[in-house]
C-alpha positions as CSV (number, residue, x, y, z in Angstrom):
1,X,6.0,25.6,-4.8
2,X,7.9,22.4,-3.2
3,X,11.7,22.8,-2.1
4,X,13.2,19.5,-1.7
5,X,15.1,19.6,1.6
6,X,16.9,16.2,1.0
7,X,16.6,13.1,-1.1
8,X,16.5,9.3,0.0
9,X,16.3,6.3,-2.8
10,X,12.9,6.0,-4.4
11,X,10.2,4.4,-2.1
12,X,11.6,6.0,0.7
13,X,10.1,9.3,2.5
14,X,12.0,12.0,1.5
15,X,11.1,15.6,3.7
16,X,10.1,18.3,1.4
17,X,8.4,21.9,1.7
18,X,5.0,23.1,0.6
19,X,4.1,27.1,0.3
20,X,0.8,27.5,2.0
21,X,-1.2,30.6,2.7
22,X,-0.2,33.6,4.3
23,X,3.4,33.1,4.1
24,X,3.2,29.5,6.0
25,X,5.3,26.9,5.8
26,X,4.4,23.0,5.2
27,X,6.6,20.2,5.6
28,X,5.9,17.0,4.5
29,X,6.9,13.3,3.8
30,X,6.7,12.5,0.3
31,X,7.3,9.0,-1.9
32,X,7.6,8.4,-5.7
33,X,7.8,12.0,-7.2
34,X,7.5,11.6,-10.6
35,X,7.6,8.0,-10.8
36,X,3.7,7.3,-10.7
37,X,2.0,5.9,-12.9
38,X,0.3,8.4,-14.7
39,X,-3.3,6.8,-14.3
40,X,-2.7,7.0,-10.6
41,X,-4.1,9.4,-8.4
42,X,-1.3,10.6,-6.0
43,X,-2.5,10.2,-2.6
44,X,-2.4,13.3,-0.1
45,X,-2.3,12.3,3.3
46,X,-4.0,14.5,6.1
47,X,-3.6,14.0,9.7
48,X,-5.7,14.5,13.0
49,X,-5.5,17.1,15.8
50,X,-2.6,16.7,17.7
51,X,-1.2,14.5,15.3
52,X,1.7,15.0,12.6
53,X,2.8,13.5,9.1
54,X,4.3,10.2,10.8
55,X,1.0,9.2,11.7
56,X,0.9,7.6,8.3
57,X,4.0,6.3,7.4
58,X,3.5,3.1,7.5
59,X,0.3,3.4,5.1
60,X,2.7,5.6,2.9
61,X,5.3,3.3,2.4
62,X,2.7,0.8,1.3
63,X,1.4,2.9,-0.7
64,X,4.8,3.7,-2.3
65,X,5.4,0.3,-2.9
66,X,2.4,0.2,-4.6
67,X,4.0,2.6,-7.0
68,X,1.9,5.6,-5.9
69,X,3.3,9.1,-5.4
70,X,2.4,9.9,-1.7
71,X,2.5,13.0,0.4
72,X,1.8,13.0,3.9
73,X,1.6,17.1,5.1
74,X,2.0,18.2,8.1
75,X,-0.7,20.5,8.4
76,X,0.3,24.4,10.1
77,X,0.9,24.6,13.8
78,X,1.7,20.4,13.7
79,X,5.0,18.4,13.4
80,X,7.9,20.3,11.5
81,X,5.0,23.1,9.5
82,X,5.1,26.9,10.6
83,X,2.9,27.7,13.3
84,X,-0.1,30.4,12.3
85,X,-0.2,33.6,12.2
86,X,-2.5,35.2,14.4
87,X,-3.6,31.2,15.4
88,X,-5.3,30.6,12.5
89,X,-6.8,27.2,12.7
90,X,-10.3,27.6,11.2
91,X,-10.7,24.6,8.7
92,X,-11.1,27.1,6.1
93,X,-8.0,28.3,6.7
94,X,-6.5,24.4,6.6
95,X,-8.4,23.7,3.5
96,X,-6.9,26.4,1.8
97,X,-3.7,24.8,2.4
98,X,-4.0,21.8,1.3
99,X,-5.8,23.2,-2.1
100,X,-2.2,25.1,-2.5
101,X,-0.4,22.0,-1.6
102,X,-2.9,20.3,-4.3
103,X,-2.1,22.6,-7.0
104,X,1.9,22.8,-6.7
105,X,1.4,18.7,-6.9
106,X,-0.1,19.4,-10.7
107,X,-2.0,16.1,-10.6
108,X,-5.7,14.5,-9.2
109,X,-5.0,13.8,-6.2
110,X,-6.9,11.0,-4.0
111,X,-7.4,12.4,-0.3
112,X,-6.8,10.4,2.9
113,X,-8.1,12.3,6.2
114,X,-8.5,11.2,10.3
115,X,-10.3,13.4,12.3
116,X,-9.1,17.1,12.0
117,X,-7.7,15.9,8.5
118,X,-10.9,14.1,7.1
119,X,-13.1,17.3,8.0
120,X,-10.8,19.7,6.2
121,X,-10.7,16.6,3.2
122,X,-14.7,17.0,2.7
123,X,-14.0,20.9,2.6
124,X,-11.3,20.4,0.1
125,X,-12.9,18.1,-2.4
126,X,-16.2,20.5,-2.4
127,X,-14.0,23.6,-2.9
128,X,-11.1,21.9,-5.1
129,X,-13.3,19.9,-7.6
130,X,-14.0,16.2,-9.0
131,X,-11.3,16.9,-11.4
132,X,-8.5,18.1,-8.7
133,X,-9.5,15.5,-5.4
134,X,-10.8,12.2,-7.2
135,X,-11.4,10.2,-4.4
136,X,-11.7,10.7,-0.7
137,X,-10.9,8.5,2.4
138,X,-12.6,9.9,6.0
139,X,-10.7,8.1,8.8
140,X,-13.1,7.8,12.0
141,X,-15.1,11.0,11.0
142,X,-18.2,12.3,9.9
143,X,-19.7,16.1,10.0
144,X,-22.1,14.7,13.1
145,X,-19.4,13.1,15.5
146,X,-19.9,12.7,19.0
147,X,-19.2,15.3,21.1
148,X,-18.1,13.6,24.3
149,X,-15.6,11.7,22.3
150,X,-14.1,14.7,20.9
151,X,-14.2,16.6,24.6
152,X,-11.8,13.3,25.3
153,X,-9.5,14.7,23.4
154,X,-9.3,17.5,23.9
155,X,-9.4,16.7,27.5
156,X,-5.4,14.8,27.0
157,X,-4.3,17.5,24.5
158,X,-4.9,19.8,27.7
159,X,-3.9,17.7,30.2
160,X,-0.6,17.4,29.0
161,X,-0.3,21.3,27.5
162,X,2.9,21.8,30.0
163,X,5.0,18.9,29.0
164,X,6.7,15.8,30.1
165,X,9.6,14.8,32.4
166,X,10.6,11.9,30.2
167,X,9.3,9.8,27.7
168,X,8.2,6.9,29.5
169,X,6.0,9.4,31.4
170,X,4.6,10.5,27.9
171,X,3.9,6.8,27.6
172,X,2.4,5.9,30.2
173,X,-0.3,9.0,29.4
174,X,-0.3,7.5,26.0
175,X,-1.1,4.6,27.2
176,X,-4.1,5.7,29.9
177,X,-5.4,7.5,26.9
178,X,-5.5,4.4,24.4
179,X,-5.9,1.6,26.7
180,X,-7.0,-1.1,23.8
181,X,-4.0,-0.7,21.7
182,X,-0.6,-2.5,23.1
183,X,2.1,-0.5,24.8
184,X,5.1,-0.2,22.9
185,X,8.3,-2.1,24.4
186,X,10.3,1.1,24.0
187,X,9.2,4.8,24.2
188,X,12.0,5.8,21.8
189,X,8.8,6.2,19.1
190,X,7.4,8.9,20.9
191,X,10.3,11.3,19.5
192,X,8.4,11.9,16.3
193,X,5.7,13.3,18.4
194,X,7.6,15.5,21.1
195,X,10.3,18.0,21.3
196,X,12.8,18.3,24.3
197,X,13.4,22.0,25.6
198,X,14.0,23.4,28.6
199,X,14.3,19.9,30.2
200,X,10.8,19.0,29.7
201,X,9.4,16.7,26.7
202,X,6.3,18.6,24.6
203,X,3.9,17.6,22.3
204,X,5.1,19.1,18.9
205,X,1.8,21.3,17.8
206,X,0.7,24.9,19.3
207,X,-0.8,24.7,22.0
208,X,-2.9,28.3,20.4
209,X,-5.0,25.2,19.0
210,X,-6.3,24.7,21.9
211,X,-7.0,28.6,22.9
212,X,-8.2,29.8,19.5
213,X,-11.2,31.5,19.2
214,X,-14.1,29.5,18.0
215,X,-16.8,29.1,15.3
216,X,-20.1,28.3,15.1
217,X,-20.1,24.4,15.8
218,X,-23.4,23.9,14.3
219,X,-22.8,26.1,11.0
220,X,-19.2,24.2,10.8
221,X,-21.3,21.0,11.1
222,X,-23.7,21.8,8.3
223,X,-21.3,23.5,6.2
224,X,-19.5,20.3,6.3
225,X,-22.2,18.1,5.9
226,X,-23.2,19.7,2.8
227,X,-20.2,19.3,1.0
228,X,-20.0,15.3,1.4
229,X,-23.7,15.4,0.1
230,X,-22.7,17.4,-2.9
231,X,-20.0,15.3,-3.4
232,X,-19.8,13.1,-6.3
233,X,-16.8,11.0,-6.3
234,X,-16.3,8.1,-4.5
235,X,-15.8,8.0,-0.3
236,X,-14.7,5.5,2.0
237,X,-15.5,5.6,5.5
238,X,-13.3,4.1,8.1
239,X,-14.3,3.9,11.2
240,X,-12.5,2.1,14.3
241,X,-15.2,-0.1,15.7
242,X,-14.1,1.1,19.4
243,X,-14.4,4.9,18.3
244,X,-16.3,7.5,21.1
245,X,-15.7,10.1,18.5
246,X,-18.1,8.3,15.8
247,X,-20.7,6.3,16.7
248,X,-22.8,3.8,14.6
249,X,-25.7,5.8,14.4
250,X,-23.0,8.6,13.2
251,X,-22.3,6.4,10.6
252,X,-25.8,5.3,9.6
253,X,-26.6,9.2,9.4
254,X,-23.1,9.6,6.8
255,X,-24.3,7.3,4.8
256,X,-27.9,8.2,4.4
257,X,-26.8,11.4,3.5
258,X,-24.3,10.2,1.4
259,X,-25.9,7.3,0.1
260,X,-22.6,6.2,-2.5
261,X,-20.2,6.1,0.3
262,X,-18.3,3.0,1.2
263,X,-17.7,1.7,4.5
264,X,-15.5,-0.4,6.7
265,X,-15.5,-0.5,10.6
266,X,-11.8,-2.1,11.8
267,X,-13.0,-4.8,14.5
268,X,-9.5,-3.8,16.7
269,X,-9.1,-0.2,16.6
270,X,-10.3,2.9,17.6
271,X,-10.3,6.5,16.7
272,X,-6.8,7.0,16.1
273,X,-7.7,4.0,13.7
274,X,-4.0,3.9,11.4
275,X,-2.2,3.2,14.1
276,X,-4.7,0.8,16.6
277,X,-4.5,-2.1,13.9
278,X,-2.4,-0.5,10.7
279,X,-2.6,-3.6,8.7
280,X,-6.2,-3.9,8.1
281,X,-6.5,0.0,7.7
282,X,-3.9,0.1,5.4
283,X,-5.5,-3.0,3.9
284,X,-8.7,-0.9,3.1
285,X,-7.1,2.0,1.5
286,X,-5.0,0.0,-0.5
287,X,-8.1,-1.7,-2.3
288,X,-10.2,1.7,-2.1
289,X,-7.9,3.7,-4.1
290,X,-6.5,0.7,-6.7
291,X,-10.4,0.5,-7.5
């Protein structure tokens, strides 16, 4: 079920609520309802670890423009979605809500995913169908990614688990963390990605992400890799040429297995690829899914 929380002029985000499972919440940014064209997929939007729903929104409103509906979720435990019961994180458990997101769109949908989001994207397309998830887009991901580039990350998401005393401190880790990708003048944007309490700035996801217990990471990994070879709709992969998280032999092994897959590799960006150089990623996905 979606609940409309408010209602901006068409092409513009407006914030709306998804039902996911066991009793969780969604929130998510979402453009056009029921003004696409009905040939057109609407495109679901899935973000990364540590991430939330404004990672896209510059690729959403130009996808908007475009006259596609677009929903950009915040998956549970990230941004303004419920937190899990019991910290249930397993990408099962996020696949499932994004199916139930799927269905109470009512239409094929064309799946966009980075990191986190792109590995519970090949798990929804396998589990959803060709006729529900039409295409799929896998930001800077494959089911074989490196795992020193993905202890990096996790390495900052723990680093920083007890806060911030001001923005510009948040910035300044920001910017230690991404050192290719230009500091912003101001650290005002930051606010979409922390939450002031208690006099401290925090990243705005669980930190039970980080403490969950585990699964198998070589089951996940073939599980996962045998649903993109199942797979037969059409992929893109986008990698950011700078990426540690996927490496070109990584990508070489994707598209082996998945011999029908697309690819582009963004010269000036690097994992968190939609935001290191948005205008050619949002270049790519614009001529992926108008195909």
């Amino acid at each position: 079920m979606i609940h409309t929380v408010y209602h901006l002029l068409m092409s513009t985000a407006q914030t709306v609520e998804f039902d996911g499972v066991d009793g969780v919440t969604l929130v998510a940014d979402e453009w056009n309802r029921g003004v696409a064209v009905d040939a057109t997929p609407t495109i679901l939007m899935l973000h990364g670890g540590g991430q939330n729903r404004h990672s896209w929104h510059k690729t959403g409103q130009i996808l908007a423009d475009r006259g596609y509906h677009v929903v950009a979720l915040d998956t549970r435990g990230h941004g303004d979605s419920d937190r899990a019961p019991g910290a249930d994180y397993a990408i099962e458990t996020l696949a499932a809500d994004a199916i139930a997101v799927i269905e109470a769109i009512g239409r094929p949908v064309a799946l966009i995913g980075a990191s986190m989001g792109g590995l519970t994207g090949l798990l929804v397309a396998d589990q959803a169908g060709p006729l529900r998830v039409v295409k799929l887009v896998l930001v800077d991901v494959v089911p074989r990614y490196e795992k020193d580039g993905s202890a990096r990350i996790r390495d900052f998401m723990f680093s920083h688990i007890d806060g911030f005393d001001s923005l510009e401190q948040a910035a300044d880790a920001v910017a230690e963390y991404l050192p290719y990708r230009a500091k912003p003048r101001s650290p005002e944007g930051l606010k979409k990605n922390l939450r002031f309490r208690d006099g401290r700035w925090y990243w705005h996801w669980d930190p039970a992400l980080l403490t969950k217990p585990g699964d198998d990471p070589a089951l996940r990994t073939e599980m996962l890799e045998a649903a993109a070879m199942g797979l037969q709709i059409p992929i893109l992969l986008i990698r950011g040429k700078l990426s540690d998280v996927v490496s070109t032999a990584g990508v070489h092994d994707f598209l082996a297995k998945v011999p029908g897959a697309r690819f582009v590799e963004l010269s000036e960006a690097g994992h968190t690829a939609a935001g290191d150089d948005n205008d050619a990623f949002s270049t790519a996905v614009v001529e992926f899914v108008s195909r």
